[in-house]
C-alpha positions as CSV (number, residue, x, y, z in Angstrom):
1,X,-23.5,44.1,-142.4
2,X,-25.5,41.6,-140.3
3,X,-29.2,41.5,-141.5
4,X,-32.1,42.5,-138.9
5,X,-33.7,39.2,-137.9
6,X,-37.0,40.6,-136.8
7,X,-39.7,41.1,-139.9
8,X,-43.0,41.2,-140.7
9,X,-44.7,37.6,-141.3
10,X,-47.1,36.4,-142.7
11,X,-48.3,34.3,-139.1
12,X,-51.4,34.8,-137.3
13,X,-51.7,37.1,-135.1
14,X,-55.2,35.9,-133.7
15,X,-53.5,32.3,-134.0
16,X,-50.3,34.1,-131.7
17,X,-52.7,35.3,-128.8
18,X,-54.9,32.6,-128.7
19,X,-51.6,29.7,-128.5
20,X,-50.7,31.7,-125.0
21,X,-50.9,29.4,-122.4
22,X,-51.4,31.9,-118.9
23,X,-55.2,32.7,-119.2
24,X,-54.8,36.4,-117.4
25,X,-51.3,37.2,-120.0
26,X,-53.9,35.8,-123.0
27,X,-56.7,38.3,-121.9
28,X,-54.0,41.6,-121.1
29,X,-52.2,41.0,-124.5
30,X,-55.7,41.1,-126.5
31,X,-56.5,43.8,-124.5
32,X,-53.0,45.8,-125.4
33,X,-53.8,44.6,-128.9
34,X,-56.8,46.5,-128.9
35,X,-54.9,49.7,-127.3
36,X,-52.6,49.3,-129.9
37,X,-55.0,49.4,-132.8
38,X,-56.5,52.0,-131.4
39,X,-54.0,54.1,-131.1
40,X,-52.1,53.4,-134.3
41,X,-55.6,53.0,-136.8
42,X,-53.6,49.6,-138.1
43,X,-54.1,45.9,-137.6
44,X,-51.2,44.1,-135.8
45,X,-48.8,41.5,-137.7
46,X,-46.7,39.7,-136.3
47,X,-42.8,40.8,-136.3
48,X,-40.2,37.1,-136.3
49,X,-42.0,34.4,-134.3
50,X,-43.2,36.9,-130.4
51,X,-43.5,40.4,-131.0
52,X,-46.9,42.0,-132.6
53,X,-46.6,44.9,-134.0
54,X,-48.5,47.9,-135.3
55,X,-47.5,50.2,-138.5
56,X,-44.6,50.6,-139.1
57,X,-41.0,53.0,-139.9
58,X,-38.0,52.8,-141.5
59,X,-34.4,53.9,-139.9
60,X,-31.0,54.3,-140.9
61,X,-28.3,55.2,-138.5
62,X,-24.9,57.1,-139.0
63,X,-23.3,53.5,-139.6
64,X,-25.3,53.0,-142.2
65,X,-27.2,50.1,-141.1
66,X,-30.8,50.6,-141.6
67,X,-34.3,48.6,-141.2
68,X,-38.1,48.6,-140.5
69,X,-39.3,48.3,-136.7
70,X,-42.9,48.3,-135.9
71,X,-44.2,51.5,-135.0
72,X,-45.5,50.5,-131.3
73,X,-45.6,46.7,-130.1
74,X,-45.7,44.0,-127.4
75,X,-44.4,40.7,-126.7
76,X,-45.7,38.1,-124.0
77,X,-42.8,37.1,-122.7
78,X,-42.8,34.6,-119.5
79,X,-41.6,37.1,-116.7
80,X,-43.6,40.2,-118.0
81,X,-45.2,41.5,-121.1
82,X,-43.0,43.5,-123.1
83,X,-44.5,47.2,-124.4
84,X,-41.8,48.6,-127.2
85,X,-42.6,52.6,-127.1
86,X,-40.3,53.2,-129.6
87,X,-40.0,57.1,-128.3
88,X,-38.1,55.8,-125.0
89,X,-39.4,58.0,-121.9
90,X,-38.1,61.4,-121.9
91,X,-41.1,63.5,-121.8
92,X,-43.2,61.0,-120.3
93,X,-42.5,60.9,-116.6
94,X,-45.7,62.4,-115.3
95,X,-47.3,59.5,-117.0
96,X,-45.1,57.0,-115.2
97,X,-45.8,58.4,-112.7
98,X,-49.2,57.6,-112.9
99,X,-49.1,54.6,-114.4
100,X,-48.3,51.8,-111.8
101,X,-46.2,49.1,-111.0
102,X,-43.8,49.1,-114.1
103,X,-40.0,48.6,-115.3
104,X,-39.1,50.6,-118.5
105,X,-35.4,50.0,-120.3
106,X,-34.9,52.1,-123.0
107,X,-37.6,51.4,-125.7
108,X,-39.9,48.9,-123.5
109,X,-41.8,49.0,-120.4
110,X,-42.5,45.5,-118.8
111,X,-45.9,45.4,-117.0
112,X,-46.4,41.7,-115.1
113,X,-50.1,42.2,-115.5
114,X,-52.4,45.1,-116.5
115,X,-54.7,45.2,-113.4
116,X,-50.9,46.4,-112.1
117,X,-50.9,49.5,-114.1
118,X,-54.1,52.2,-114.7
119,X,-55.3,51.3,-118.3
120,X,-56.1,54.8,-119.2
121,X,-53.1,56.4,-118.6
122,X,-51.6,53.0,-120.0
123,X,-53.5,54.2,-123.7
124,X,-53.0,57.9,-123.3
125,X,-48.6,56.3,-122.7
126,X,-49.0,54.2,-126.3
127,X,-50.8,57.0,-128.1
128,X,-48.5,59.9,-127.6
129,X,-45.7,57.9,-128.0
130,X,-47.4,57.0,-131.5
131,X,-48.2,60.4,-132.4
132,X,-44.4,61.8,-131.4
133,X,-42.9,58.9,-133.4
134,X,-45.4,60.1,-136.9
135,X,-44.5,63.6,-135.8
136,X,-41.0,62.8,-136.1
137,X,-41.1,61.2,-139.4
138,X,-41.7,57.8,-138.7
């Protein structure tokens, strides 16, 4: 069984954000960073070489493979920074709703910038999908 690529590592996180080029993606990823932390209670480390994550929870499907994903995440990619809400979206349309120019796939919701989207209702998004995930057993 292939092994999951994406780990913890011992890189900078600080080192991550700061090395990103686009002055306004530097400034909304430490910003999520901080919505992160504040909705997890745990300082970020970096998962492979782009994503930074927060806590932590193991998983094992019926086909027996299994792994550790970060509990909530992001990753400044080029077209849009990449939010993985590892609950996917059932449950949280009337926040979409809300929210503001957004794209979600199944476990991430790209935001181009975040003076697109409402911050609060951004933190209130990432901190119930924390809380359902620990609920759940994480």
């Amino acid at each position: 069984m292939a092994e999951l690529k994406t780990k913890p590592t011992k890189a900078s996180v600080n080192a991550f954000l700061s090395d990103i080029e686009d002055d306004q993606q530097r400034k909304d990823a430490k910003a999520i960073a901080k919505m992160m932390k504040a909705a997890t209670g745990v300082a970020p480390k970096m998962w492979g070489t782009s994503i930074v994550g927060f806590g932590s929870y193991s998983y094992k499907y019926a086909s027996g493979h299994e792994g550790e994903w970060p509990l909530t995440g992001f990753s400044p990619r080029k077209q849009n920074l990449s939010l993985y809400i590892m609950t996917g979206f059932n449950g949280y349309k009337p926040l979409l709703k809300k929210l503001g120019k957004h794209k979600t796939g199944k476990a991430c919701l790209y935001i181009k910038r975040l003076d697109d989207v409402d911050r609060d209702v951004l933190q209130e998004l990432i901190t119930k999908s924390v809380e359902h995930k620990a609920r759940a057993g994480a």
